[in-house]
N, C-alpha and C positions, 0 to 999 in steps of 0.2 A: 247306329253310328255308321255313317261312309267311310269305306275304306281309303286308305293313304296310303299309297306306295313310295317305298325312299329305296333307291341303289346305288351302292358305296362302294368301291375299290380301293384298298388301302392302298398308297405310295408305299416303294416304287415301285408296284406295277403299274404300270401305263397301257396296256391295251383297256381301251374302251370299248371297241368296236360291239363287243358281244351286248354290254350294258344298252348302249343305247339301240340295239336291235329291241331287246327285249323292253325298253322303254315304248316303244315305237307300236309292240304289238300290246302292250296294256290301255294305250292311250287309244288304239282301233275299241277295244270293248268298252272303251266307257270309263276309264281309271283316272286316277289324278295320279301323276308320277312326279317324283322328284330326283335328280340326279344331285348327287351330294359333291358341292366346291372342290376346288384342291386343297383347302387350307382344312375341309373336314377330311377329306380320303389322306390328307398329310398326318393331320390329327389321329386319327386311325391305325395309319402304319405304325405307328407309336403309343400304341395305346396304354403301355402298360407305367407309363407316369399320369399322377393321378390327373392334372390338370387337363391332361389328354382326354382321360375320360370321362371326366366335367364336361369339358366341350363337347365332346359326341353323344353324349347322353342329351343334356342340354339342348343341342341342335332337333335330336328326337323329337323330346317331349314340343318344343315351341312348336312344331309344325304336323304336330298331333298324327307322330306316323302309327299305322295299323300293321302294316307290314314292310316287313325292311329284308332285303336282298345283300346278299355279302359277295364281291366274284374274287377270288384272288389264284394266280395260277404258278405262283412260284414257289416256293419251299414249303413242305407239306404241314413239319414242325412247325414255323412258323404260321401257319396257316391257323392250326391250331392256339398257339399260343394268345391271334392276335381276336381269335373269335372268344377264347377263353376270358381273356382279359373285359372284351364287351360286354359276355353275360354276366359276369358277377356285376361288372358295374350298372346294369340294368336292374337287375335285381334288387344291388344297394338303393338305388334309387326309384323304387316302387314301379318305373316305367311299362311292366309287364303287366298282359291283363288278370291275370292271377292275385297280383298285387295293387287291383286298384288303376294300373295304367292302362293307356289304351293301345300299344303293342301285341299284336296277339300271336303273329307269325315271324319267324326266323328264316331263311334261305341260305344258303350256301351254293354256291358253284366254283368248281377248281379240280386239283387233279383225285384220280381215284385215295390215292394216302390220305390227303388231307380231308378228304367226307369220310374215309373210313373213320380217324382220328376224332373228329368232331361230333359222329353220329355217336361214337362209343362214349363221349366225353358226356356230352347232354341228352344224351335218352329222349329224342323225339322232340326238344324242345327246339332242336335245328336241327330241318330237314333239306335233304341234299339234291341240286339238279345236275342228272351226270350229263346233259346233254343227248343223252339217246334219244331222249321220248322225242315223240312227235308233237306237232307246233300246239295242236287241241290235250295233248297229255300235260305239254308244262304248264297252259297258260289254268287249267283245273287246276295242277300239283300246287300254283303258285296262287289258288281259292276263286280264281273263276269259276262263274258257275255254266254249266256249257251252253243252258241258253243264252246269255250275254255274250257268247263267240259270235262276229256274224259270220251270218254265210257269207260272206265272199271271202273270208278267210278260209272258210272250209273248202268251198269249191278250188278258189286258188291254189289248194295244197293239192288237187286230187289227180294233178299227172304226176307228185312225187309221193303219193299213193301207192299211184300203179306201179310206178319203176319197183319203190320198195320191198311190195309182193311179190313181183317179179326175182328180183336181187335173192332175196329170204329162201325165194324156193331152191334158188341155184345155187346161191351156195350150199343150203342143204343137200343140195345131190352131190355134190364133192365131185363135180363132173373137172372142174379146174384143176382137180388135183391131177388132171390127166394130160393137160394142155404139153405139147413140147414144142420145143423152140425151132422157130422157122428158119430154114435151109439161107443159109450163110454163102460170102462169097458170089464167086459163079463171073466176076471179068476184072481185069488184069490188074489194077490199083489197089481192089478191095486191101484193105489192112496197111499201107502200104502211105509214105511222105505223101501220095498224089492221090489219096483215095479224097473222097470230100462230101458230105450229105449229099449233093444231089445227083452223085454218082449212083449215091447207095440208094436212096430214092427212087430214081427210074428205076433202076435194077429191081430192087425190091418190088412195085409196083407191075412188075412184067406178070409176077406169078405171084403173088395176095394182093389182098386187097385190104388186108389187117396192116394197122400203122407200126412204122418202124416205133419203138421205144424207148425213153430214156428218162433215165432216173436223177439224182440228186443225190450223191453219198459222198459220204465221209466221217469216219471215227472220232470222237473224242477222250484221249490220253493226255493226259499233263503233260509227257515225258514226251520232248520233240521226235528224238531221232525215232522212239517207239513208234510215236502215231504216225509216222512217216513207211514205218516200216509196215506196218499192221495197212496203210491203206492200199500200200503196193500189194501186201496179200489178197486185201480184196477185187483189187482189180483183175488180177490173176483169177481167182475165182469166178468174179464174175463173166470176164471173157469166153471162161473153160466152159461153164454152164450152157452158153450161147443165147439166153435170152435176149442179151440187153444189145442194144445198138450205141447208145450214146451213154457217155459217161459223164455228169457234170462234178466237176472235183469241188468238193463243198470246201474252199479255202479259207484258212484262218481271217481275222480281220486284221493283223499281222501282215498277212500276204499281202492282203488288197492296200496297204496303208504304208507298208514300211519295206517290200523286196527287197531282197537284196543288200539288206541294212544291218548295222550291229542291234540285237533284238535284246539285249542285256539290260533287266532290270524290267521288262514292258509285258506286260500281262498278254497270254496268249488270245482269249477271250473266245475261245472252242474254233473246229473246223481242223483242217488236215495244215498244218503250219508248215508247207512250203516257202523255201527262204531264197532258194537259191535256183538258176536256170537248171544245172546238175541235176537238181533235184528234178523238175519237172520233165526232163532228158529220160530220164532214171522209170518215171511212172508212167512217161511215154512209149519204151520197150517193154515196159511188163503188163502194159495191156493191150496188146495184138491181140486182136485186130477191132478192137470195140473204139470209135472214135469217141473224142475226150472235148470236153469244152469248159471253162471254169468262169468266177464272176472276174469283173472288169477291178482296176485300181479306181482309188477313192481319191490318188493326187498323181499328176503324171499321166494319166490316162491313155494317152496314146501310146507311150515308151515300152507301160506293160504289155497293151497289146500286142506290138511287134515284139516282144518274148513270149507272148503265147502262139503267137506266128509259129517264129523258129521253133520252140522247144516241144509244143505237143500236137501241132497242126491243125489248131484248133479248128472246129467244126463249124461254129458261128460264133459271130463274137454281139454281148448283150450290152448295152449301153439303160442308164437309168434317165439321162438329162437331167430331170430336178432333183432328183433324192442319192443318196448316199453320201451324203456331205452335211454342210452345219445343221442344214435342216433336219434333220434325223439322226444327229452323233455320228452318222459311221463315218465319216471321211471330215478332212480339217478344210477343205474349197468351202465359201463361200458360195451363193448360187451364180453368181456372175462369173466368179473364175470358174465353176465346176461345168455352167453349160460350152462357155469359149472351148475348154480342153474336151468335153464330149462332141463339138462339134469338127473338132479338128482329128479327134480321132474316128470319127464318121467320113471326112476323107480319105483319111489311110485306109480302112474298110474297104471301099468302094475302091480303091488300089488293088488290092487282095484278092479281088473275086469272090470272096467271103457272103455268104449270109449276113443279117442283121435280125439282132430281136431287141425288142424296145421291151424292160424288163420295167414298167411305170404304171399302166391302170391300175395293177393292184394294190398299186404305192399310194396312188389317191385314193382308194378304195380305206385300206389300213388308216387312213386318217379322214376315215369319214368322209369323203367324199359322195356326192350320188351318183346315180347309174349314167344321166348324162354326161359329166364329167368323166367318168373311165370310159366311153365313148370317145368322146371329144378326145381324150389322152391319146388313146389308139390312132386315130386317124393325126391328128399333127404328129407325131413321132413318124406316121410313114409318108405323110408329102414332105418332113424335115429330109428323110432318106433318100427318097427319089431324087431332091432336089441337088446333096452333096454326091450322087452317082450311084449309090446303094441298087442292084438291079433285082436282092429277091429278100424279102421278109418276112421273117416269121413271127406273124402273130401268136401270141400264148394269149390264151381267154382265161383266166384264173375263175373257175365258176365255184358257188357256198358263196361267196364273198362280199357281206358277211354271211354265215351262215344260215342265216333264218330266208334268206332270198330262195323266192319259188322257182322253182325248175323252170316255167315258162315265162317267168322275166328274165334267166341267165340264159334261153335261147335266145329270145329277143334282142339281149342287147350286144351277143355275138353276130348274130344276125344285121343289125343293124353296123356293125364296125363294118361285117365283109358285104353289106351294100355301099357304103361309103366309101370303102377302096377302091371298089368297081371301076368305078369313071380312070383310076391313076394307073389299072393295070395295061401293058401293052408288051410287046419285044424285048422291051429293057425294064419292066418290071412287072416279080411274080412276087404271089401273096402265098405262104405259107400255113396252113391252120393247124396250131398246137393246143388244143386246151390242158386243164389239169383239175384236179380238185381241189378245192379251197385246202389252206394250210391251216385251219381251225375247222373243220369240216369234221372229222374224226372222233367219234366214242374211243374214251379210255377205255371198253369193254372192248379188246379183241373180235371176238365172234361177230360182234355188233359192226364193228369197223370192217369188219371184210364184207359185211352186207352193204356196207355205205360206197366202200370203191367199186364192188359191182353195179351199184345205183347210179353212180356219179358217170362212169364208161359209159351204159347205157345212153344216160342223157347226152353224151358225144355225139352219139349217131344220129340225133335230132337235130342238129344242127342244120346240116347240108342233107336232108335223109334221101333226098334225088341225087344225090352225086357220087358217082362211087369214089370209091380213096379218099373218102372223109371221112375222120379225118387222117390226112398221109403222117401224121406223127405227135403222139401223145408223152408228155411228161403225165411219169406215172407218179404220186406221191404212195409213198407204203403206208399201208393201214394202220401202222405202229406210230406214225406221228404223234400222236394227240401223250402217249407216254415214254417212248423213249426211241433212240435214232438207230434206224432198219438197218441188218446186219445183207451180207448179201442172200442170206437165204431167206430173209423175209422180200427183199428185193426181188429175187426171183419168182417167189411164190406172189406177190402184189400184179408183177407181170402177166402171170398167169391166171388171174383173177381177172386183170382188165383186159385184156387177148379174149379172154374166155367169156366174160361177160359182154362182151361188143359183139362174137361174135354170136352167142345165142339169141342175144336180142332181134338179130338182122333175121335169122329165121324162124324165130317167133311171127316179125312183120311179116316175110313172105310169105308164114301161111295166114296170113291172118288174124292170127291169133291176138293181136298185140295191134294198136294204132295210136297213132300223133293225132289223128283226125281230129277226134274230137274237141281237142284244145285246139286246133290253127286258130281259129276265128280271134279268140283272145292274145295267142301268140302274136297273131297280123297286125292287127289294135295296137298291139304293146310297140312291137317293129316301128311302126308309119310313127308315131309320137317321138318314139327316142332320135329315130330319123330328121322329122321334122325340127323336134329341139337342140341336136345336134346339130343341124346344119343352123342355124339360127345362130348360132354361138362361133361357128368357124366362120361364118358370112361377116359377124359384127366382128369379129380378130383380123378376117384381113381387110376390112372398108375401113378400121380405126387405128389399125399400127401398121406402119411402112415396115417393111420389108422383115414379116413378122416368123417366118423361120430361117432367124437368128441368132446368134447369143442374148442378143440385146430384147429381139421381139419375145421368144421364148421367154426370156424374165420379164418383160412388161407383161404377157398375159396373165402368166401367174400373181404378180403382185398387183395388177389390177383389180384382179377377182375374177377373171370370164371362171376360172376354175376351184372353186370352194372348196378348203381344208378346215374344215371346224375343229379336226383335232389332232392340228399340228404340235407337232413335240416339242421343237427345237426354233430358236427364237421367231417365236412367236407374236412379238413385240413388232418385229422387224415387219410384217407383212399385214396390218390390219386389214385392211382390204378382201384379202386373199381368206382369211378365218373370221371374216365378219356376218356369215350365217349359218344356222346351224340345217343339220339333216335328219331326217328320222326314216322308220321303215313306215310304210302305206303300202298293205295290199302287196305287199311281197316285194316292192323295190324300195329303194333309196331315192328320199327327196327333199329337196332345199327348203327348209322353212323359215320364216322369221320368228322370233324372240318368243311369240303365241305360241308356236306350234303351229301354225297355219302354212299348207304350199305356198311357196312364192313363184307368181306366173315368171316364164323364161323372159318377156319383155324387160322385167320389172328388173330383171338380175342385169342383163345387156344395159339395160342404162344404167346402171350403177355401175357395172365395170367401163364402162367404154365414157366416164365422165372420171375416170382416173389414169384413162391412158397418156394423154399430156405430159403430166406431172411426173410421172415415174417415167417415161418414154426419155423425158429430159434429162433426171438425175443419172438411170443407170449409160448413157451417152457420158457424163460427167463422170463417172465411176468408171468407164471401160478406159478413155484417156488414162486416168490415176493408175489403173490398174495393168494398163497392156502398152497406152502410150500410141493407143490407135482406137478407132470407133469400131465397132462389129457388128 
């Protein structure tokens, strides 16, 4: 009998992203995959009324699955309860091949509790993928047999091979545990209302050539005033330490939503719950001299900015354009009100003197987007910047993302942003290069994970590997992500992990020991295409929408489709266009297919967006009247 693969997420978890990776690399060897409906993954979440398990049982058996894949990443209990509730009702109903069914294999992937829980519950009958293994260990674990892998999946993996033996050896020398923090200070602003990244920048850049650092923190307490007070000790701390350079205050969705407001009765929903400018005054002196920067508001958008102005001198200020708003629950704007106010606070920016970071590929990425399209994102986010006065950017390359992307597609298609900048840079504008490691990147196994952010640094230095001070500044995420949020001293110790791992790699290259060489050729390949399709898609956006970075052109592109969301969250209804095909992994990128499973050529996508720009070009003209009482 041929095997059948089915993979379920119960509601409400919604990230898909990991599912349909691993979708992507069953259908490379040869598998028939099925991704299970909402109305089954709904049915799921619920499993434990019986009719519930009627249906997902039922769904099983019709489409004759052999093995079925469970991913769910939020509460562990439940994690267990809801697989528990599956197997008995499999059992009842003969589905198992023990019993005459033809299911033979069980999967689980989620956090370490919930596989502990489940492995202990059913004794081998569901086995667990922690995410460690490497791409040939899961797609075995998951009954491939390893001749059915092709080789070009194997080759494809084998520069995150090399990183990984690389990584494994050094952290086992515990040589990071040695690293110390580079000499601070040194001309007159440093710490100081007037000091500003690119003070620190040059400065720093005089004497290393190791990137400034900056992390992502913030505690989560129930109890306001607590978590308020607890993040001020951390910044304290981590100033003292002197590792970090940049501080991003991980702020409630409170903060970004409601400032300043009566917050009585409204659910915090985690992050540092800053309410008030005092407050931000308050964790502005108690972290001298580490510069601070936090996310942007979800309404208002320029207003908070000029409070992060005054109140903590912020360092660069992030804008998202299409996300953080209805599209994705965080924020209550619409996408027409939400890009007007990011564009208007891309002028106040451009006031400031301030940096810019467009905080969006990885936003298209998270909802399924392909590699083109977070290309494509990068580069209109910085001719929209240029063009409202913005004179330096910094680009963040979110690399893993999704996780199963090969090392030499996420140089590629960093590669490809910072050729495409190329032509916009001059006097009045510079490009910034930030990468980070993916935010799903991460073993819940510790030891595991600090081999992963040494691998991940590594692959930094591939980027630019001829240019020195590449790159001049790295968001470090801490190894701790994947189970619980980095305290400062994992913060510290993450830093010294990636410090340390960048810099042993560079002398590995020097002697030799170590080379990119032998992937350029496929790197270059991969480059020139995303380039080519890249530019294919920014050519057909400004030959077919007038004056397209806009409020107005910015939402025509989107709801046309030049940029594919297959798995957008939030009204989804609203944008058929725009999630009307879907993407899968091939050969270690993301790519647009239609309803087969087949690539769809970049032509074939341009005429179908650029045969809906009309139509919506017209209403949101009609919409911006209604809404502002002027065209934009």
């Amino acid at each position: 009998m041929s095997r059948k693969y089915a993979l379920l997420k119960p509601l409400p978890d919604v990230h898909t992203l990991g599912l349909n990776s691993i979708k992507g690399l069953l259908e490379e060897c040869g598998q028939w995959v099925l991704l299970g409906s909402e109305d089954i993954n709904k049915a799921l979440g619920s499993i434990e009324q019986p009719h519930h398990q009627q249906r997902v049982v039922q769904w099983i058996k019709d489409h004759e699955i052999t093995h079925l894949g469970i991913s769910y990443r939020l509460d562990p209990v439940r994690a267990a309860e809801i697989v528990g509730y599956l197997v008995y009702a499999l059992q009842e109903a003969n589905a198992l091949t023990n019993n005459g069914g033809n299911l033979s294999r069980i999967f689980f992937a989620g956090l370490p509790k919930s596989s502990e829980l489940i492995e202990k519950a059913h004794r081998g009958l569901v086995s667990s993928l922690t995410g460690s293994n490497s791409l040939t260990e899961t797609l075995i674990h998951m009954g491939i047999e390893e001749q059915l892998i092709p080789s070009s999946l194997i080759l494809g993996c084998a520069y995150d091979e090399q990183l990984k033996k690389i990584a494994k050896e050094y952290i086992a020398s515990g040589d990071h545990e040695h690293i110390k923090p580079s000499a601070k200070g040194g001309y007159t602003q440093y710490g100081t209302r007037k000091d500003t990244l690119l003070l620190r920048l040059k400065h720093h850049q005089r004497h290393s050539q190791l990137p400034l650092t900056r992390v992502h923190a913030g505690p989560y307490v129930s109890e306001r005033k607590e978590a308020i007070e607890l993040f001020a000790q951390w910044c304290k701390d981590l100033a003292k330490t002197g590792y970090l350079d940049v501080c991003s205050i991980g702020s409630s969705q409170l903060t970004q939503s409601n400032f300043n407001e009566d917050w009585t009765g409204l659910p915090n929903g985690g992050g540092v719950p800053i309410q008030t400018p005092e407050e931000y005054r308050m964790i502005y002196d108690v972290s001298r001299p580490l510069l601070l920067r936090t996310y942007s508001g979800t309404k208002q958008v320029d207003q908070l900015a000029k409070i992060h102005e005054e109140t903590i001198n912020i360092a660069w200020h992030a804008l998202s354009f299409w996300w953080f708003n209805q599209l994705d629950g965080r924020g209550p704007n619409d996408l027409l009100t939400n890009l007007h106010q990011h564009i208007e606070t891309l002028k106040y920016i451009a006031q400031t003197n301030k940096p810019f970071e467009p905080n969006i590929p990885h936003h298209f990425a998270f909802r399924g987007s392909d590699d083109v399209t977070y290309i494509v994102s990068a580069v209109i986010a910085a001719k929209t910047a240029k063009l409202y006065g913005i004179s330096d950017f910094i680009l963040q390359i979110m690399l893993n993302t999704p996780r199963t992307t090969w090392g030499i597609v996420d140089i590629a298609k960093a590669r490809a942003i910072l050729h495409l900048l190329s032509p916009l840079c001059d006097d009045d504008f510079r490009v910034y290069l930030q990468p980070r490691a993916g935010l799903d990147f991460f073993s819940p196994q510790l030891p595991l994970a600090k081999e992963q952010l040494a691998m991940v640094s590594m692959m930094m230095d591939d980027i630019e590997p001829d240019t020195p001070n590449s790159p001049p500044l790295v968001h470090v995420v801490s190894y701790s992500e994947a189970i619980e949020l980095a305290t400062p001293a994992i913060m510290d110790e993450s830093i010294r992990i990636t410090l340390g791992a960048l810099s042993h790699y560079r002398k590995l290259k020097s002697r030799h020991q170590v080379s990119i060489r032998p992937f350029e050729k496929d790197i270059e390949s991969r480059t020139r295409r995303f380039i080519t399709e890249a530019s294919a898609v920014l050519d057909s956006i400004e030959k077919n929408i007038g004056r397209p970075y806009t409020p107005i052109g910015l939402y025509t592109m989107f709801a046309s489709g030049y940029m594919p969301v297959p798995y957008l969250w939030g009204n989804k209804q609203d944008y058929p266009y725009a999630t009307a095909f879907k993407t899968k992994m091939i050969e270690g990128s993301m790519v647009v297919t239609d309803e087969f499973g087949m690539s769809v050529p970049i032509e074939t996508r341009l005429t179908f967006a650029s045969r809906n720009v009309e139509s919506i070009q017209t209403q949101a003209k009609t919409d911006a009247l209604k809404l502002f009482g002027k065209s934009l």
